[in-house]
VMD Tcl script that builds the backbone (N, CA, C; Angstrom):
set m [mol new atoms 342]
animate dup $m
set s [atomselect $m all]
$s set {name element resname resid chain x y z} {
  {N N UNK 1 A -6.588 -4.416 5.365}
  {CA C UNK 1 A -6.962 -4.620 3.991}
  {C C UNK 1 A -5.964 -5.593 3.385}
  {N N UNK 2 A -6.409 -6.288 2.507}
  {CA C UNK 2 A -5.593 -7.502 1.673}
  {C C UNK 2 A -5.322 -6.678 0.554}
  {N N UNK 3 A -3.867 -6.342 0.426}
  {CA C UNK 3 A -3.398 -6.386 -1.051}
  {C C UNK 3 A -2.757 -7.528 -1.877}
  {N N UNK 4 A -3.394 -7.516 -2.993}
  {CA C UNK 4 A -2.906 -8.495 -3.914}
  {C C UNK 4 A -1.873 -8.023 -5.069}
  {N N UNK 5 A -0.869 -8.321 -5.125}
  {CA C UNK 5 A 0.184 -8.005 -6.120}
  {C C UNK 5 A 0.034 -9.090 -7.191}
  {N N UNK 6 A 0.707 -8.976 -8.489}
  {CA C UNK 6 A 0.617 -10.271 -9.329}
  {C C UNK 6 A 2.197 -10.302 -9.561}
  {N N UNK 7 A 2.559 -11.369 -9.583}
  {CA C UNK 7 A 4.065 -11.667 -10.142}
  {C C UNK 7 A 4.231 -11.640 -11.330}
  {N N UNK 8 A 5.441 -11.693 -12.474}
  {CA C UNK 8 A 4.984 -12.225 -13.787}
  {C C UNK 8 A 4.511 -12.859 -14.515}
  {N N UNK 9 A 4.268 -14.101 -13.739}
  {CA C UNK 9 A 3.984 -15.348 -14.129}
  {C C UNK 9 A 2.191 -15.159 -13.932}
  {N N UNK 10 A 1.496 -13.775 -13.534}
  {CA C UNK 10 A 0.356 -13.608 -12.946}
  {C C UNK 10 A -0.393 -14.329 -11.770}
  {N N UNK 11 A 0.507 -15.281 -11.369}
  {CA C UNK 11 A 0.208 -15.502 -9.373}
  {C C UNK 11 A -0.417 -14.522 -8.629}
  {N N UNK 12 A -1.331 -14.293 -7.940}
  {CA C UNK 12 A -1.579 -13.295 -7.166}
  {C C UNK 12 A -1.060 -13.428 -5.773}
  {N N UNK 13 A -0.275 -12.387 -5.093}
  {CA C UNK 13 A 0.553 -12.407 -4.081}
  {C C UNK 13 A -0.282 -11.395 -2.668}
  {N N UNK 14 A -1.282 -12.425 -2.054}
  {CA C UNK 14 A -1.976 -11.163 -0.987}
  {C C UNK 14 A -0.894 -10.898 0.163}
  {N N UNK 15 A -1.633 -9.497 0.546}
  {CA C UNK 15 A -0.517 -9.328 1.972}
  {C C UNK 15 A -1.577 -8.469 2.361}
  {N N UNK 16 A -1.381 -8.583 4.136}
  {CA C UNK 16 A -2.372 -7.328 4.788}
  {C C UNK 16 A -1.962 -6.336 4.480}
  {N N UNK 17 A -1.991 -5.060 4.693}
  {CA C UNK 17 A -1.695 -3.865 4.925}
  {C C UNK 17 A -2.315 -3.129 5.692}
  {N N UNK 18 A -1.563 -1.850 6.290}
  {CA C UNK 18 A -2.183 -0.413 7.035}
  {C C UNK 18 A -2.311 0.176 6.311}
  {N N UNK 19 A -3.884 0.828 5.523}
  {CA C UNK 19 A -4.056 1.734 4.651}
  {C C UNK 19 A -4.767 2.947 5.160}
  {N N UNK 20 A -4.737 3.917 4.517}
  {CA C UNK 20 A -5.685 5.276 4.926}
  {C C UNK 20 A -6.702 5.458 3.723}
  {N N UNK 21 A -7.623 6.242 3.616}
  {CA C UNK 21 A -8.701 6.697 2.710}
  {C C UNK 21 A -8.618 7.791 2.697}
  {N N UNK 22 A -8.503 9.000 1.760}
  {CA C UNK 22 A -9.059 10.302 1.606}
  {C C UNK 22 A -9.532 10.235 -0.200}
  {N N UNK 23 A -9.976 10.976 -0.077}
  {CA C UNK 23 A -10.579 11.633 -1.797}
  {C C UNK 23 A -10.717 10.372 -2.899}
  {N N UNK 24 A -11.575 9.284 -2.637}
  {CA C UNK 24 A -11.153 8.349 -3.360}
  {C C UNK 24 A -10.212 7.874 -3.683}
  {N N UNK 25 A -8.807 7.947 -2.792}
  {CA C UNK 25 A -7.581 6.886 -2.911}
  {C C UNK 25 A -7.021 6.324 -1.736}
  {N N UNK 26 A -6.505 5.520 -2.281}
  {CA C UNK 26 A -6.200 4.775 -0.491}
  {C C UNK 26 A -4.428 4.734 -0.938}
  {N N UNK 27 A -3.528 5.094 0.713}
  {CA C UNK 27 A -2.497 5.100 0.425}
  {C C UNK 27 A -1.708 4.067 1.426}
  {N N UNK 28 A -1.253 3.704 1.280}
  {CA C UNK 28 A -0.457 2.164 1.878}
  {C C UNK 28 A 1.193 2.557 2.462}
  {N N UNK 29 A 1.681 2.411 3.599}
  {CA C UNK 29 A 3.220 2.172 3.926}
  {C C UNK 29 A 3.371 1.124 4.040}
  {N N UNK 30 A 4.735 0.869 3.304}
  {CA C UNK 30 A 5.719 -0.241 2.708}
  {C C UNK 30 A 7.266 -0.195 3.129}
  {N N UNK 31 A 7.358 -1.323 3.248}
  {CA C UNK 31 A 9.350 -1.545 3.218}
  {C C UNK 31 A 9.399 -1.154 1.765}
  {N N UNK 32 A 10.579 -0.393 1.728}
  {CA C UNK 32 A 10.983 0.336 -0.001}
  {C C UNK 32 A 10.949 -0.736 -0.886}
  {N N UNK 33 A 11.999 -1.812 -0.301}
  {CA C UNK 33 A 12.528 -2.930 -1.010}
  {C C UNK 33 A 11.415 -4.326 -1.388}
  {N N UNK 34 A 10.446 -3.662 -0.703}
  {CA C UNK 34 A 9.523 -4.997 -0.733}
  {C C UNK 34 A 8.727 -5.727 -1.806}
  {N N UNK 35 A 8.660 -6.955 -1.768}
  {CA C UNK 35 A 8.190 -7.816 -3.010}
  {C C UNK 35 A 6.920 -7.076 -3.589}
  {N N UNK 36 A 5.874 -6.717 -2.472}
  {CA C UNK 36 A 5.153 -6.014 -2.992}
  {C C UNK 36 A 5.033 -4.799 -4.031}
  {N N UNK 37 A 6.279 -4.153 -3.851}
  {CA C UNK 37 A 6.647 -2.964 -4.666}
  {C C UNK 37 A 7.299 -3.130 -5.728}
  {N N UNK 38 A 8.195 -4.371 -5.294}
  {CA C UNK 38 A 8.423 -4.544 -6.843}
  {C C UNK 38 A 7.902 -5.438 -7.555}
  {N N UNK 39 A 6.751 -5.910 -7.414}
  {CA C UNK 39 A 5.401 -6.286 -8.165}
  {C C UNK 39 A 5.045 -5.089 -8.813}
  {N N UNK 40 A 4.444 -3.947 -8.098}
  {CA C UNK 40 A 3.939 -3.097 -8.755}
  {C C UNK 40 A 4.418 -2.176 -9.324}
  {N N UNK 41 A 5.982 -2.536 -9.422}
  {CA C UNK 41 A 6.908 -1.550 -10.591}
  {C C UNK 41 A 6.534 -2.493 -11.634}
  {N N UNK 42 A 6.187 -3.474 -11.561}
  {CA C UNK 42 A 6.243 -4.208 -12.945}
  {C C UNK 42 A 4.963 -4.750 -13.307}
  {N N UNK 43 A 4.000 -4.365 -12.528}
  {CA C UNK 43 A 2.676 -4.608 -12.959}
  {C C UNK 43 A 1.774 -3.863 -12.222}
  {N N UNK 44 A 1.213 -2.577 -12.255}
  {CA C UNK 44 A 0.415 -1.942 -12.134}
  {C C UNK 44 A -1.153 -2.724 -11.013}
  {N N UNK 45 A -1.475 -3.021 -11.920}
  {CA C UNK 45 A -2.599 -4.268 -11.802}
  {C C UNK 45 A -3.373 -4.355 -10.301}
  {N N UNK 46 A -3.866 -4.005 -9.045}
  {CA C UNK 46 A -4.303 -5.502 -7.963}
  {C C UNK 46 A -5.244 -5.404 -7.269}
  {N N UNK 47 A -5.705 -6.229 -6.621}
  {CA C UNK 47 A -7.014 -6.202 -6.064}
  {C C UNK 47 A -6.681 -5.851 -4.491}
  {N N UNK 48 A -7.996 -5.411 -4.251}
  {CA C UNK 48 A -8.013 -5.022 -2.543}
  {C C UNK 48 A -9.314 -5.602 -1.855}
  {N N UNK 49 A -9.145 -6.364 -0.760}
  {CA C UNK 49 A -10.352 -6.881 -0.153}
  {C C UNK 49 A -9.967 -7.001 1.405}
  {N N UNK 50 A -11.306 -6.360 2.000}
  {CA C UNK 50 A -11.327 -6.149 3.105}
  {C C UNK 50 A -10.684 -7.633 4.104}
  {N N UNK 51 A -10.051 -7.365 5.137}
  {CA C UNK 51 A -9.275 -8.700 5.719}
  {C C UNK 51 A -9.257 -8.318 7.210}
  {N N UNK 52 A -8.644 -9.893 7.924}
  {CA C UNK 52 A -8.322 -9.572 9.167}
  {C C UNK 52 A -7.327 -9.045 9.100}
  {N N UNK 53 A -6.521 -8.621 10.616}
  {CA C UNK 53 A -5.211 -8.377 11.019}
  {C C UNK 53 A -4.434 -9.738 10.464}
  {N N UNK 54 A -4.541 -10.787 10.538}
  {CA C UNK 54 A -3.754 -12.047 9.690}
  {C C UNK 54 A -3.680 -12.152 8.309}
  {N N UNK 55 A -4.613 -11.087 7.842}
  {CA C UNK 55 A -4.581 -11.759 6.493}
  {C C UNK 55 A -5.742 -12.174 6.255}
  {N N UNK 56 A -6.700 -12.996 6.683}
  {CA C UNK 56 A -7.973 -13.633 6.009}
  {C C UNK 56 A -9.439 -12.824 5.148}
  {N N UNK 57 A -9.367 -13.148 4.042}
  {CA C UNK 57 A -9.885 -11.824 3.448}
  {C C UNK 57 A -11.458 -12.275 3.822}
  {N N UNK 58 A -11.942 -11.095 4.281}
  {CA C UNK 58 A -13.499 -11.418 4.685}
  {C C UNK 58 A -14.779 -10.855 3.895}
  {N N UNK 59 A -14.064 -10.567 2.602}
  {CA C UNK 59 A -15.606 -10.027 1.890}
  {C C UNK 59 A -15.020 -10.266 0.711}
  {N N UNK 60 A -15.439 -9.257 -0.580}
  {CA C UNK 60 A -15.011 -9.298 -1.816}
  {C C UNK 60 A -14.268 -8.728 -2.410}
  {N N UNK 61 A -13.138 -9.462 -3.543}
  {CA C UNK 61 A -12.201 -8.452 -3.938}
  {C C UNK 61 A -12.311 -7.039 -4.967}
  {N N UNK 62 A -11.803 -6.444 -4.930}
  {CA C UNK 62 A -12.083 -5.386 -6.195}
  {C C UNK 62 A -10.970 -5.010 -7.149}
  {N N UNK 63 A -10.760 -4.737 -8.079}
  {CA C UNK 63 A -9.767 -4.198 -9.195}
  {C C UNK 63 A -9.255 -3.005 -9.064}
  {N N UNK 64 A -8.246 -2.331 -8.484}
  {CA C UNK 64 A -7.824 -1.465 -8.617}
  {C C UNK 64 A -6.099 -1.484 -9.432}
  {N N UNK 65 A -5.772 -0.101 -9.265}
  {CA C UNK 65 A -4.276 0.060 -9.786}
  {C C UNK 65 A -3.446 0.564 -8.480}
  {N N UNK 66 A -2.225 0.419 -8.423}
  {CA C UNK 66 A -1.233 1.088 -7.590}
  {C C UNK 66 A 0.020 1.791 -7.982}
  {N N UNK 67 A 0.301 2.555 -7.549}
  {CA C UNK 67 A 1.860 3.530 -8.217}
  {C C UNK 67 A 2.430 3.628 -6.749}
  {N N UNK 68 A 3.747 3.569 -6.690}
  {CA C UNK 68 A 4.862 3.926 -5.747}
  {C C UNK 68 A 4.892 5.405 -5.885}
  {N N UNK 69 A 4.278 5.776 -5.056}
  {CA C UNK 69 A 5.180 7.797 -4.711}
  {C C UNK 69 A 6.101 8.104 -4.950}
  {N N UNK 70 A 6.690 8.668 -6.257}
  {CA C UNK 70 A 7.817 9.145 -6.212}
  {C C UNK 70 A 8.576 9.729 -4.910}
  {N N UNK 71 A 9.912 9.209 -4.376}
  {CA C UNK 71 A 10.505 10.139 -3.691}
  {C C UNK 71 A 10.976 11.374 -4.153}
  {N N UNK 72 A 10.419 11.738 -5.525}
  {CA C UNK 72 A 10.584 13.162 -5.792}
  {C C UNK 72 A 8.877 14.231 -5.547}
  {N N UNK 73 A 8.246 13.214 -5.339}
  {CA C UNK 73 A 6.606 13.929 -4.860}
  {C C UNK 73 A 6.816 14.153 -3.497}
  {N N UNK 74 A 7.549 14.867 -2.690}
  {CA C UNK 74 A 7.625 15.016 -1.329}
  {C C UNK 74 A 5.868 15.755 -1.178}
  {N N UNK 75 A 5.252 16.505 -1.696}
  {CA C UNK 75 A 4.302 16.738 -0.872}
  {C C UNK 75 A 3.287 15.569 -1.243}
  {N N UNK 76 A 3.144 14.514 -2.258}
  {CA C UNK 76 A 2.212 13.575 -2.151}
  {C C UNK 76 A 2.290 12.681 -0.958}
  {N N UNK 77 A 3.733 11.972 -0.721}
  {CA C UNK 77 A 4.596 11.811 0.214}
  {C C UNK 77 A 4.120 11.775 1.509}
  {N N UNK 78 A 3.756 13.275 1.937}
  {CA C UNK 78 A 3.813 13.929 3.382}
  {C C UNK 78 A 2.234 13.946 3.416}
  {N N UNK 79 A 1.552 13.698 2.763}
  {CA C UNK 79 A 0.377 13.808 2.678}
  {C C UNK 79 A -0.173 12.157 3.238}
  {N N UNK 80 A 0.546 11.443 2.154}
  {CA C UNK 80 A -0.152 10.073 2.725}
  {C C UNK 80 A 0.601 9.844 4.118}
  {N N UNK 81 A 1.863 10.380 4.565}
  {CA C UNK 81 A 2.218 10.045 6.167}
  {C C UNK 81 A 1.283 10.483 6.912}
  {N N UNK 82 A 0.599 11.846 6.654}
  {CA C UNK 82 A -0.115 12.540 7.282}
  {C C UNK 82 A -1.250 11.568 8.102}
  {N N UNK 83 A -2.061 11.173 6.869}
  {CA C UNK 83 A -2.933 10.402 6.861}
  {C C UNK 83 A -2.825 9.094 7.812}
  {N N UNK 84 A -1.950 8.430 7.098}
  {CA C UNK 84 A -1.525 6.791 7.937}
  {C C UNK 84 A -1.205 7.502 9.768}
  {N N UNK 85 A -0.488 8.784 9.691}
  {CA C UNK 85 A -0.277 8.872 11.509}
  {C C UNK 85 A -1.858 8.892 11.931}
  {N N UNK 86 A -2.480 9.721 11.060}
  {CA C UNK 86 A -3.875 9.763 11.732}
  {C C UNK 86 A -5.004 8.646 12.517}
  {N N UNK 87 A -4.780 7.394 11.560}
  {CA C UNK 87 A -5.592 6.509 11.887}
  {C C UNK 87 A -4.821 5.425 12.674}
  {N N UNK 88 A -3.175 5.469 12.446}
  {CA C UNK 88 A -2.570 4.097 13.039}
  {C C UNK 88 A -1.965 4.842 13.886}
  {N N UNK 89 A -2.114 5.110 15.437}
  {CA C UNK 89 A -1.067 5.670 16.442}
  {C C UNK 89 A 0.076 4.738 16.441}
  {N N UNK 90 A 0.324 3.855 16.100}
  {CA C UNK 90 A 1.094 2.453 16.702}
  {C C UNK 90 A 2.545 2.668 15.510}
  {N N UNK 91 A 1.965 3.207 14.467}
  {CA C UNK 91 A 2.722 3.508 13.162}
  {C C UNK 91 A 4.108 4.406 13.843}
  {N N UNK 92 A 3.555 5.625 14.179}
  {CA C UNK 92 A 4.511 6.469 14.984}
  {C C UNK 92 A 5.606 5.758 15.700}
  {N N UNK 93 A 4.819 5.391 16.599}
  {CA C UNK 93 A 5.870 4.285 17.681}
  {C C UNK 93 A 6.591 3.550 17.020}
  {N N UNK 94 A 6.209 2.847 16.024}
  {CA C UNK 94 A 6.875 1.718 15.227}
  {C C UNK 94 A 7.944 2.157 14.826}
  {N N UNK 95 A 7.879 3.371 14.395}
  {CA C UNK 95 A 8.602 4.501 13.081}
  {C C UNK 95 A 9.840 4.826 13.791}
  {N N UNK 96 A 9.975 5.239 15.530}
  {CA C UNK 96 A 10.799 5.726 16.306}
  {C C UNK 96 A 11.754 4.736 16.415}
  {N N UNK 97 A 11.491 2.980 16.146}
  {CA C UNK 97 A 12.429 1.982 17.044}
  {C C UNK 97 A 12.614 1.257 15.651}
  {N N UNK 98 A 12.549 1.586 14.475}
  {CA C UNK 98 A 12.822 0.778 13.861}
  {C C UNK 98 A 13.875 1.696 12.586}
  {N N UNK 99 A 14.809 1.983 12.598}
  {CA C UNK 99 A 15.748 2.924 12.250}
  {C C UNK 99 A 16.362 2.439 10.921}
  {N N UNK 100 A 16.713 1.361 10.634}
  {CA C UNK 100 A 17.061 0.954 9.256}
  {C C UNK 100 A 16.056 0.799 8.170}
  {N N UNK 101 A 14.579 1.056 8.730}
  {CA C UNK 101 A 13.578 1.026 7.533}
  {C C UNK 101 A 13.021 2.060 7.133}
  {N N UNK 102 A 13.219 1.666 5.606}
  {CA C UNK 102 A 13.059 2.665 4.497}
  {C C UNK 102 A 11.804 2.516 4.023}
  {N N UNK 103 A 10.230 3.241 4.259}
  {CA C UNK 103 A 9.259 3.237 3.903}
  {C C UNK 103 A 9.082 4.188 2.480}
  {N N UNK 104 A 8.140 3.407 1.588}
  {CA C UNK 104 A 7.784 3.795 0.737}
  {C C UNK 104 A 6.156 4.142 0.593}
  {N N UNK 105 A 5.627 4.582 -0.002}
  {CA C UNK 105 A 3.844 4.920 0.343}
  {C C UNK 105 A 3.356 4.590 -1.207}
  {N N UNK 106 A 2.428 4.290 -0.950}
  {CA C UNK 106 A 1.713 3.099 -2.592}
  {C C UNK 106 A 0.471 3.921 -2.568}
  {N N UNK 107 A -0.200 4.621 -3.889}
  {CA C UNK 107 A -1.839 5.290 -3.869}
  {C C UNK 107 A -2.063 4.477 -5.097}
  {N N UNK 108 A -3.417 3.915 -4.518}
  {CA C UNK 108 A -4.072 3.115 -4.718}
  {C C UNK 108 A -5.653 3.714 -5.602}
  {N N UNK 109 A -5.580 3.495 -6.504}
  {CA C UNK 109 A -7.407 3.883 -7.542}
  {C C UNK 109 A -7.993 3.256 -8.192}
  {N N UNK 110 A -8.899 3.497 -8.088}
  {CA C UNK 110 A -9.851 2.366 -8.657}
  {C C UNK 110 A -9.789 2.401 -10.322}
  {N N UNK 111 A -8.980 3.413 -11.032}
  {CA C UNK 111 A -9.165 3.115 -12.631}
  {C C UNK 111 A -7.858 3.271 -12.814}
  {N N UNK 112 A -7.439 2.660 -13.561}
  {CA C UNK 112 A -5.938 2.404 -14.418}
  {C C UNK 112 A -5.135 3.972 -14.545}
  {N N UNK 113 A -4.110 4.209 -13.823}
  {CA C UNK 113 A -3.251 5.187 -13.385}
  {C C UNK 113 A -2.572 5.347 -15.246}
  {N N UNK 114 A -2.460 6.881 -15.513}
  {CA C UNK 114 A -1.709 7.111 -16.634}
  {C C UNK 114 A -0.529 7.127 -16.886}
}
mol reanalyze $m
mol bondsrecalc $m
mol representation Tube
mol addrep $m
């Protein structure tokens, strides 16, 4: 999936991502520190459109919102890991050899988060 972040300047910033689906939200793993995230500490705002593994978005975009998981929501948290192990086996593996990264998890809805 293509996420689009906006900068301040309102640029839109796509990036692929590994997302999961349950209950009408989709939840995303992230580097903590990443541009993406701190886009969406500072602008709520972005679109999602279906893409390749490169990036190339292959259908149409849509409007949604995104929030960073509190690291004080440990069970929202453990919920979207849950999820992402489910569909990405490769995630796991990744997770074991890569020791200095600090993942963060992004839920994603289709109407403006309160």
């Amino acid at each position: 999936m293509s996420l689009t972040t906006f900068r301040k300047t309102g640029v839109g910033v796509p990036t692929p991502v590994w997302f999961a689906e349950e209950d009408g939200k989709l939840y995303v793993i992230t580097q903590q520190n990443s541009g993406k995230v701190k886009r969406i500490r500072n602008n709520s705002r972005v679109e999602i459109a279906p893409c390749t593994m490169r990036g190339k978005v292959t259908g149409p975009a849509q409007e949604a919102f995104a929030r960073e998981i509190s690291l004080d929501d440990e069970p929202t948290r453990a919920h979207a890991d849950r999820i992402l192990n489910r569909k990405y086996f490769l995630k796991r593996i990744m997770m074991l050899f890569n020791r200095g990264y600090q993942p963060t998890y992004l839920e994603i809805h289709a109407k403006e988060l309160p």
